[in-house]
VODRENVEX-944576 format. One record per residue (C-alpha): residue in three letters; z, x, y. Coordinates in steps of 0.1 Angstrom, whole numbers, plus 5000, padded with zeros to 4 digits. Example, Ala and Ser with C-alpha at 12.3 -4.5 7.8 and 13.67 -1.06 7.14 Angstrom:
BEGIN
ALA507851234955;SER507151374989;
END
This chain:
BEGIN
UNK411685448265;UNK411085468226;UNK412785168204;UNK415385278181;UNK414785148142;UNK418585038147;UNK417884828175;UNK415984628159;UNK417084318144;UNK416784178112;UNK417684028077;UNK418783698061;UNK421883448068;UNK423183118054;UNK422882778068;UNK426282578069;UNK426182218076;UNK428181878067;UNK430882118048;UNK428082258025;UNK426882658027;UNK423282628020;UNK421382958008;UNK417782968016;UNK414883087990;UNK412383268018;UNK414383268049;UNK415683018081;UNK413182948107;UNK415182848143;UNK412882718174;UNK414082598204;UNK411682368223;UNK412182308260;UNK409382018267;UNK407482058300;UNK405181908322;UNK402682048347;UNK402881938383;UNK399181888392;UNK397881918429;UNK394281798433;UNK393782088464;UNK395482358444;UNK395582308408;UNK398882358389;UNK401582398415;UNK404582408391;UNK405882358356;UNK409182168352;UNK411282128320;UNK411381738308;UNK413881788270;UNK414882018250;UNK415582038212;UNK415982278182;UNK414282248147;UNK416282478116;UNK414182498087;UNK414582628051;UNK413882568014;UNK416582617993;UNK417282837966;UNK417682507942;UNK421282477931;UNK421982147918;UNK425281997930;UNK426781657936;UNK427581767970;UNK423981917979;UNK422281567966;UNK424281357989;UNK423781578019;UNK419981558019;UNK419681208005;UNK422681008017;UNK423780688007;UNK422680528038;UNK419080658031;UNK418580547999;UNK419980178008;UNK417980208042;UNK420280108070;UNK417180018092;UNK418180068134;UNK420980348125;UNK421680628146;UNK420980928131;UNK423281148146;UNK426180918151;UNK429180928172;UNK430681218159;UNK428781528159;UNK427781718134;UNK427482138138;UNK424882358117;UNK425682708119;UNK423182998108;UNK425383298101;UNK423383648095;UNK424483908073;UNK424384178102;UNK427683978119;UNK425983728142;UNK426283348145;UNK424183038161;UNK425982738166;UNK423682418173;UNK426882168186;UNK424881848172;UNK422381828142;UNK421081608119;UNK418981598088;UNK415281468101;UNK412881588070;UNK414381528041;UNK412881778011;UNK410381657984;UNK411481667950;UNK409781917925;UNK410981787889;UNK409682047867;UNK411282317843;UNK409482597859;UNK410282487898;UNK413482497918;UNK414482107928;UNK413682107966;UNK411282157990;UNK411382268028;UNK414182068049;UNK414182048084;UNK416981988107;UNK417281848145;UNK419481968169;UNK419981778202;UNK422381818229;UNK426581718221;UNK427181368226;UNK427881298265;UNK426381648273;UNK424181718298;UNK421982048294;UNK423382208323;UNK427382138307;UNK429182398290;UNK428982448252;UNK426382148254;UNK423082258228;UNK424282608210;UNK426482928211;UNK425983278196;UNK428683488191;UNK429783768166;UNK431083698129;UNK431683848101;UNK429783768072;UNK431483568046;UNK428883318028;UNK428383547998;UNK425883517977;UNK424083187960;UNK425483077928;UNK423383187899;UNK424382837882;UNK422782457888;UNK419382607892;UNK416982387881;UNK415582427844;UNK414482107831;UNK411481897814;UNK411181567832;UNK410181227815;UNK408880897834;UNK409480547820;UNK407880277845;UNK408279957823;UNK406179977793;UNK404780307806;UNK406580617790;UNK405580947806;UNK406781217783;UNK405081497797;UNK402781557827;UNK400581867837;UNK403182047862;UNK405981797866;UNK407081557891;UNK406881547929;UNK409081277946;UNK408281247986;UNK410781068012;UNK409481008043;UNK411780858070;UNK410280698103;UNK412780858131;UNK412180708168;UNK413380908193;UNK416080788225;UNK415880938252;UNK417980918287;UNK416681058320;UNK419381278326;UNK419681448293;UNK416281378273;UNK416281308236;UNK420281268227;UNK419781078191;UNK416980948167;UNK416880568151;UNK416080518116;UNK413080308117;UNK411880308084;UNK411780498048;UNK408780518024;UNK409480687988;UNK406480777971;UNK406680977937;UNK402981147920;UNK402281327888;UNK399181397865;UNK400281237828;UNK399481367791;UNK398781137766;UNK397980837785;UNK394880587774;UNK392780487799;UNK393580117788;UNK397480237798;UNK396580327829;UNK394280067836;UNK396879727822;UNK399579947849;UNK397479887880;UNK397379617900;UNK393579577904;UNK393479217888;UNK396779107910;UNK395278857931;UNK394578967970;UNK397678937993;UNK399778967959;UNK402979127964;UNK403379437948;UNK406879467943;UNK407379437907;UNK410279397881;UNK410379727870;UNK411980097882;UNK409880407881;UNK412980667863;UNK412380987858;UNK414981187841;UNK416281467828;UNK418981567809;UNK421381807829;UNK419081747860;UNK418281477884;UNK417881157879;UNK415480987904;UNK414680607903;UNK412080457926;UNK413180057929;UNK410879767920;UNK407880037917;UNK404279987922;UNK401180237906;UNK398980217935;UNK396680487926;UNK395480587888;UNK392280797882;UNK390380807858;UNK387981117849;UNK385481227827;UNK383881587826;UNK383281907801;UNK386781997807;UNK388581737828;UNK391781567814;UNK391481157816;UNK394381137835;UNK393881217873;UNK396981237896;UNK399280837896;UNK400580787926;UNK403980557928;UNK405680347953;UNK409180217962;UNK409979867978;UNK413679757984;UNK415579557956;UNK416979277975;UNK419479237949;UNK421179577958;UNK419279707991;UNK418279997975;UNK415080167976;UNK415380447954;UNK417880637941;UNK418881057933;UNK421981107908;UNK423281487898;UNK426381497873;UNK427781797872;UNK428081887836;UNK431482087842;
END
């Protein structure tokens, strides 16, 4: 029997999660893993394969809208201020719905934020890199349970179309103590990487994820900087075991766009180069560490300017 080119089905849809409509830049990727294990037999082999969890992973980048409401979904208070041993999904859960513009709708009952997008602060990049989402089954589901993991059904398109506003458009500068970074090569990338342990349950397999621990990191190749600048910034003469965790915040700012501060900062990497063409400067590399005055590791503000 020949396909029909109607049958076949395409074309791009939103993501809607924690009240937000979130419209992608190069599509949604959706994967459903069902975990297995072979059942080995040491006469016959393989004898079976039996399913041990099962878990979805939604991925997109988005288009780069700035909004008070976008910055607080992907980089919630209680990740900034690391709230070390929380559940991740919580006890309320939380659905993400892809919705396609051909009238179709996936419904994963319980999701939760698990790779949280690097920052691209530059005037010719859109703010955020790829975010990943989790979905696991609904609380006190098992898999075999009705309306337990996800549900398709038919709807109506009604996300529209992505604002054309809060796109991002800005020259980023860094100040890290006496260090001013006016300008860099190709702006500023800010990278949060959260440490998520899985728990699992023999009945159901993975049901939630702890937060076990959050490292912000933040790297850009300067203009302008001395090599004696760059040298008096890095710790090489701190003495060995010397904490690193200084007095001063890495902010880098913009105005009408983010403003990300990386707490008690350290420059842990500063390259120098010399060549026929090669800037001074190589790539710094920064790192967070908790204020114990405030808990907070780092920081990502958005004012809306309406």
């Amino acid at each position: 029997m020949a396909t029909t080119r109607q049958s076949i089905i395409r074309g791009p849809g939103t993501v809607t999660f924690g009240g937000a409509t979130i419209f992608d830049a190069s599509g949604i990727d959706a994967a459903i893993d069902s975990a297995t294990f072979d059942v080995p037999s040491s006469i016959s082999g393989k004898l079976d394969t039996i399913k041990t969890d099962q878990t979805g992973k939604v991925t997109l980048t988005p288009v780069g809208n700035l909004s008070e409401a976008l910055v607080a979904l992907l980089y919630p208070s209680w990740l900034q201020s690391p709230e070390i041993g929380r559940s991740l999904f919580g006890t309320s859960d939380q659905p993400l719905v892809v919705a396609s513009r051909a009238g179709q709708k996936v419904t994963f009952y319980a999701a939760a934020v698990t790779k949280f997008p690097d920052l691209n602060l530059s005037p010719i990049k859109t703010a955020f890199g790829s975010v990943e989402w989790t979905a696991l089954l609904a609380n006190g589901k098992l898999p075999t349970d009705a309306n337990s993991f996800y549900a398709v059904s038919a709807a109506t398109y009604a996300d529209g179309e992505p604002p054309r506003d809060g796109l991002t458009g800005y020259h980023y500068a860094g100040t890290f103590g006496a260090l001013s970074i006016p300008d860099t090569v190709d702006g500023w990338t800010v990278s949060i990487d959260a440490q998520l342990d899985p728990v699992t349950t023999d009945s159901q397999g993975t049901i939630d994820y702890t937060l076990g621990g959050v490292n912000v990191t933040a790297r850009c190749t300067p203009l302008g900087l001395t090599e004696s600048q760059i040298l008096a910034a890095l710790p090489a003469l701190s003495g060995r075991g010397a904490s690193l965790a200084g007095a001063n915040d890495l902010v880098i700012a913009a105005t009408g766009g983010l403003t990300v501060t990386l707490k008690k900062a350290a420059l842990v990497t500063g390259p120098l180069q010399w060549g026929t063409t090669t800037l001074r400067a190589g790539e710094l590399g920064f790192t967070a560490n908790i204020d114990p005055s405030t808990g907070k590791l780092f920081e990502v503000a958005y004012t809306d300017p309406d």
